[in-house]
C-alpha positions as CSV (number, residue, x, y, z in Angstrom):
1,X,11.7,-5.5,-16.8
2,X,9.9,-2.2,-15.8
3,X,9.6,-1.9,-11.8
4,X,7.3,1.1,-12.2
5,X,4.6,0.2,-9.8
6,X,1.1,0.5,-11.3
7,X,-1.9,2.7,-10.2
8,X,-5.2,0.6,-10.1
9,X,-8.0,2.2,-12.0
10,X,-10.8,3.7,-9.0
11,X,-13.5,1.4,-8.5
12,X,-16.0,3.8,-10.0
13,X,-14.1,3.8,-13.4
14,X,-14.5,0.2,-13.9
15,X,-16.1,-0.6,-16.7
16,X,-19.5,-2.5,-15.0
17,X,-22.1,-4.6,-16.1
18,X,-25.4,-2.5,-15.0
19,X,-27.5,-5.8,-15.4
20,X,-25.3,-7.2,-12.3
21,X,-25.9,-4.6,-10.7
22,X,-29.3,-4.8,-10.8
23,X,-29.4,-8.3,-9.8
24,X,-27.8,-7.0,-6.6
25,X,-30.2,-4.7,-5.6
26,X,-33.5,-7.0,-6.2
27,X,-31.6,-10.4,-4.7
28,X,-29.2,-9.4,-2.2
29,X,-30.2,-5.6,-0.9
30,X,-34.1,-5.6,-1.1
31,X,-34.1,-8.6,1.0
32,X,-31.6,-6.7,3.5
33,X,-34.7,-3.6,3.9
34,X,-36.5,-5.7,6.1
35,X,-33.8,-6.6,8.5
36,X,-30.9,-3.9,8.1
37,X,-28.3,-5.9,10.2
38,X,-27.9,-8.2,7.4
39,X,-26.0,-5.9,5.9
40,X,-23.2,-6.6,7.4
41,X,-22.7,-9.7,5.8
42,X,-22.7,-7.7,2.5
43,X,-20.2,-8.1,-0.4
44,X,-18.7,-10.7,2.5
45,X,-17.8,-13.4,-0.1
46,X,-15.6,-11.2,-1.8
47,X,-13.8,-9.6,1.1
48,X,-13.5,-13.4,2.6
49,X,-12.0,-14.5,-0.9
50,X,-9.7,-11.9,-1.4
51,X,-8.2,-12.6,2.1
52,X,-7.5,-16.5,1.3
53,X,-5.6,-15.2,-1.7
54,X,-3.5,-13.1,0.2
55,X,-2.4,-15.7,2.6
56,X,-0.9,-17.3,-0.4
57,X,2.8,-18.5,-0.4
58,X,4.8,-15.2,-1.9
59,X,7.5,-15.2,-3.8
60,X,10.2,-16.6,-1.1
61,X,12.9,-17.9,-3.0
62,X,14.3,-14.4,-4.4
63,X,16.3,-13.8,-1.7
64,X,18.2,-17.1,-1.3
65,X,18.6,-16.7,-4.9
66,X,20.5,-13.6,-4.0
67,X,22.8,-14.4,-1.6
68,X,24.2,-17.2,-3.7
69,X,24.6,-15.1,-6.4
70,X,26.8,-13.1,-4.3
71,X,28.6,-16.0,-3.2
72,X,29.6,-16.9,-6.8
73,X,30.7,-13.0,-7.1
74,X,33.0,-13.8,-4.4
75,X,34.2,-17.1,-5.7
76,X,34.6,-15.2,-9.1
77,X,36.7,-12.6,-7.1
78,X,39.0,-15.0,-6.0
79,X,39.6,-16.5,-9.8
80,X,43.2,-15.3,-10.2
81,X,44.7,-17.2,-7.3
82,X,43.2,-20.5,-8.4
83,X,43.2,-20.1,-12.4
84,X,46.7,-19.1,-12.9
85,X,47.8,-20.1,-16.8
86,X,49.7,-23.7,-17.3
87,X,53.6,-23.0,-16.7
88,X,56.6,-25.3,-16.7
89,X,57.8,-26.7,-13.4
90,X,61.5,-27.6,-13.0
91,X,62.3,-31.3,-11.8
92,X,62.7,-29.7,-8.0
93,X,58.7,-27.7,-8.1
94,X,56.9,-31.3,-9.7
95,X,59.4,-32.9,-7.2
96,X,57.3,-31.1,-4.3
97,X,54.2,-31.8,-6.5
98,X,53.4,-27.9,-7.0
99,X,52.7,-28.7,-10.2
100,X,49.4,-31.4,-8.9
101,X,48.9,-28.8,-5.6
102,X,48.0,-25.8,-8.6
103,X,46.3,-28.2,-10.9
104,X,44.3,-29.7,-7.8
105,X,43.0,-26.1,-6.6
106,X,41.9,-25.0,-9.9
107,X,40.2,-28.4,-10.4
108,X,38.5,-27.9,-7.1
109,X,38.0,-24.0,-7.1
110,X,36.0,-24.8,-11.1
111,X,34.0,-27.5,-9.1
112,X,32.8,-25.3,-6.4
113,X,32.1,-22.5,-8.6
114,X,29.6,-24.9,-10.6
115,X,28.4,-26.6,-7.6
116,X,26.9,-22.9,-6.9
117,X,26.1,-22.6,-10.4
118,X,23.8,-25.3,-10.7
119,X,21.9,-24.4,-7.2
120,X,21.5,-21.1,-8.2
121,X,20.0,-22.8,-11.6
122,X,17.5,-24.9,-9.4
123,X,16.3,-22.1,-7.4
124,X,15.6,-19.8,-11.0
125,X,13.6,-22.5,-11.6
126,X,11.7,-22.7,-8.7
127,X,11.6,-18.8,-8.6
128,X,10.1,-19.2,-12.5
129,X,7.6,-21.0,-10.7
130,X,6.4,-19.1,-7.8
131,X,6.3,-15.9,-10.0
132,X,3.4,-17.9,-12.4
133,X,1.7,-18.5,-9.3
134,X,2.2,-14.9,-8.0
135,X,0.5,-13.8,-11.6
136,X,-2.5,-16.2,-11.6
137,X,-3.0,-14.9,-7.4
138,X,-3.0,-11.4,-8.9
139,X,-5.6,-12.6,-12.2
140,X,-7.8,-13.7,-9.4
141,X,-7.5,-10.2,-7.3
142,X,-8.1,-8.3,-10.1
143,X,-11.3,-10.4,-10.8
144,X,-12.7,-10.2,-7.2
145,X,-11.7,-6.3,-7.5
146,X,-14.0,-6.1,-10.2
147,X,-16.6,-8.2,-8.0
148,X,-16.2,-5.8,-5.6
149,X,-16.9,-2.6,-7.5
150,X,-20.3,-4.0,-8.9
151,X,-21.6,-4.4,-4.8
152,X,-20.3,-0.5,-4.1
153,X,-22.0,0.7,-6.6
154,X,-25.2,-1.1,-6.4
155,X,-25.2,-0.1,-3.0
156,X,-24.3,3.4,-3.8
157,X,-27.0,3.8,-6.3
158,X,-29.9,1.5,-4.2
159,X,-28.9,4.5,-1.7
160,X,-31.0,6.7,-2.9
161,X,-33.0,4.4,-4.5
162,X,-34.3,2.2,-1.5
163,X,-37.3,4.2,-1.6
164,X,-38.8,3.1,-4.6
165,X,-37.8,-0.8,-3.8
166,X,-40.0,-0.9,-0.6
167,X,-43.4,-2.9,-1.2
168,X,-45.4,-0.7,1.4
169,X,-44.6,2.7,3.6
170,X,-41.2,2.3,6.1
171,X,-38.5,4.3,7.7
172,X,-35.9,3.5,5.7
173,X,-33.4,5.7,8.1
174,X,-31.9,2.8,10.0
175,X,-31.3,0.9,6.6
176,X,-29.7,4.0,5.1
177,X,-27.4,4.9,7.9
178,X,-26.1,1.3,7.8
179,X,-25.8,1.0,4.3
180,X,-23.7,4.2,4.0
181,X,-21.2,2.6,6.7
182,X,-21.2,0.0,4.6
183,X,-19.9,1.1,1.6
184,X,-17.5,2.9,3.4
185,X,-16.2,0.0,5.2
186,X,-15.9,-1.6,2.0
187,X,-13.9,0.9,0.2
188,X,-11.9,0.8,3.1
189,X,-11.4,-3.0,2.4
190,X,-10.7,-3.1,-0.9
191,X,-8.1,-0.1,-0.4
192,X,-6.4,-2.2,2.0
193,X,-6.3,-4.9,-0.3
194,X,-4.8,-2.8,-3.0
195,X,-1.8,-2.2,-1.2
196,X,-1.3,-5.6,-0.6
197,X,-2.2,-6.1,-4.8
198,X,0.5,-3.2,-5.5
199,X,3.3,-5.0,-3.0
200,X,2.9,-8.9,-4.6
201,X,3.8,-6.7,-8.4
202,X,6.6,-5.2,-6.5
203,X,7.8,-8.5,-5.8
204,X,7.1,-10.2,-8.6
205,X,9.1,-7.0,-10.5
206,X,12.3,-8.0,-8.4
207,X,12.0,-11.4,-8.9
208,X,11.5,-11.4,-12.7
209,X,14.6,-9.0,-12.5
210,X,16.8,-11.0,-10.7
211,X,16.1,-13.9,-12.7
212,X,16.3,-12.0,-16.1
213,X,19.9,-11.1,-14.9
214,X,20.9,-14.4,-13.9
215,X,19.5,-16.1,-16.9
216,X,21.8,-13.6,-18.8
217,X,24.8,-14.7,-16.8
218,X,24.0,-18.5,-16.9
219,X,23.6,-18.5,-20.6
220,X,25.7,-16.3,-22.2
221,X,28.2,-15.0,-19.6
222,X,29.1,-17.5,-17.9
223,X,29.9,-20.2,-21.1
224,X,31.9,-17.6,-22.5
225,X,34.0,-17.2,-19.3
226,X,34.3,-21.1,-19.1
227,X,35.5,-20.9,-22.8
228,X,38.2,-18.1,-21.8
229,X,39.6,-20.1,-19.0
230,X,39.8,-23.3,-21.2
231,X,41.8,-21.1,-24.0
232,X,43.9,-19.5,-20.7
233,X,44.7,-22.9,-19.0
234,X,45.6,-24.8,-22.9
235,X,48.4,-22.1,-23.5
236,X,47.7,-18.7,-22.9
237,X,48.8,-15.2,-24.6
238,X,48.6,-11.8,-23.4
239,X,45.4,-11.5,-25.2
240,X,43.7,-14.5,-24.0
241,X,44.4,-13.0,-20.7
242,X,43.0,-9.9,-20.7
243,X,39.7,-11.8,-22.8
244,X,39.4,-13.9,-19.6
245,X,39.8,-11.1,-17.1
246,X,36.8,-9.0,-19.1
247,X,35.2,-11.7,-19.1
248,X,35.6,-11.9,-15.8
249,X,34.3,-8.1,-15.3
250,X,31.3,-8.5,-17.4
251,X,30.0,-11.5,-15.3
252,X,30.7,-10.0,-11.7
253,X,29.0,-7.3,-13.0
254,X,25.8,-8.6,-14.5
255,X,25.4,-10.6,-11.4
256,X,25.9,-7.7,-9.2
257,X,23.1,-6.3,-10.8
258,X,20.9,-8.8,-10.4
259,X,21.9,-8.6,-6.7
260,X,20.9,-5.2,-6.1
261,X,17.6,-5.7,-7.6
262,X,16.7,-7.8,-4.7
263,X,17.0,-5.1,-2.6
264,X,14.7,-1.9,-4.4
């Protein structure tokens, strides 16, 4: 997944329906001549709906996601001290039960590593989840983005318009000066809200990276690890050993990634 954060196009390069616009100036502005401080209530539907979206629920669980992927980097790390290959005890060593003590770690150590496994699994899920909603948020910014271009520039263009719209002689210079803060405070709005746009992709570029990488280990990595230590603990041979240890590597690794994508 690209994390190459995107540039949104400028408001005035939007491709924009001139018939909306036009509606705008006859329903909403024309109306406003009369009484300029009605302006202030101007594009305020879209600017109150683009702040609702934003207090949306992020993308939370990327993090926790993390730091158990760490913790089965550690567990992985620690392998070699539980997963030694099967050997033959004398009478004295079964005596003692080392023979149960080593089988009993390695049974335990396999069912902690999968007890992390399988949360980590739940929380991709959940992290699958919260990314669809994150995109559907951002379908719904880009909409209102759009919305929010077609009252800048009908106001920009009724600017210097407004003179033709007025039924009968009137000092349009109190209108005029309000409408140009206007659109200003508007731009300044919908810049504000584009940072916030540009910082939900960020996140959802970390989160779909993290969960690309951990998908990779969970489905492929993983198994074949699993499949090594089976072959290792069944009768192993120098081979089977160092298949297991690169094994080994290759997982610690992938997941390592995925860890330091969580932190850009």
């Amino acid at each position: 997944m690209s994390q190459n954060t995107p540039q949104f196009t400028a408001l005035h390069q939007l491709t924009l329906e001139q018939e909306r616009i036009t509606r705008l100036k006859i329903n909403v502005l024309v109306p406003m001549m009369q009484n300029p401080t009605l302006l202030t209530h101007y594009a305020d539907n879209v600017i109150q709906e683009q702040k609702q979206l934003l207090l949306s629920q992020p993308i939370q669980s990327g993090q926790e996601l993390s730091h158990i992927i760490q913790t089965i980097i550690e567990k992985l790390n620690q392998s070699k001290k539980y997963l030694k290959p099967n050997k033959t005890y004398n009478a004295i060593q079964r005596w003692f039960g080392i023979d149960l003590e080593q089988q009993a770690g390695s049974i335990h150590f396999l069912n902690e590593l999968q007890s992390l496994i399988d949360k980590a699994t739940l929380l991709s899920h959940r992290i699958a989840t919260e990314i669809y909603h994150s995109q559907k948020q951002m379908q719904d910014l880009q909409q209102l983005r759009n919305e929010m271009a077609h009252y800048v520039v009908a106001a920009e263009q009724f600017l210097t318009e407004c003179d033709g719209f007025a039924e009968q002689p009137m000092s349009l210079d109190s209108f005029k000066q309000r409408l140009d803060k206007k659109i200003n405070t508007l731009m300044t709005s919908q810049s504000a809200t584009d940072m916030a746009m540009l910082q939900i992709i960020l996140s959802q570029n970390v989160a779909m990276t993290i969960l690309d990488r951990f998908n990779e280990a969970k489905n492929l990595l993983i198994p074949a690890w699993q499949q090594h230590v089976f072959n290792v603990q069944s009768g192993q041979t120098p081979q089977q050993l160092q298949q297991l240890n690169d094994a080994r590597e290759r997982l610690i690794s992938t997941l390592d990634k995925a860890v330091k994508s969580s932190n850009p």
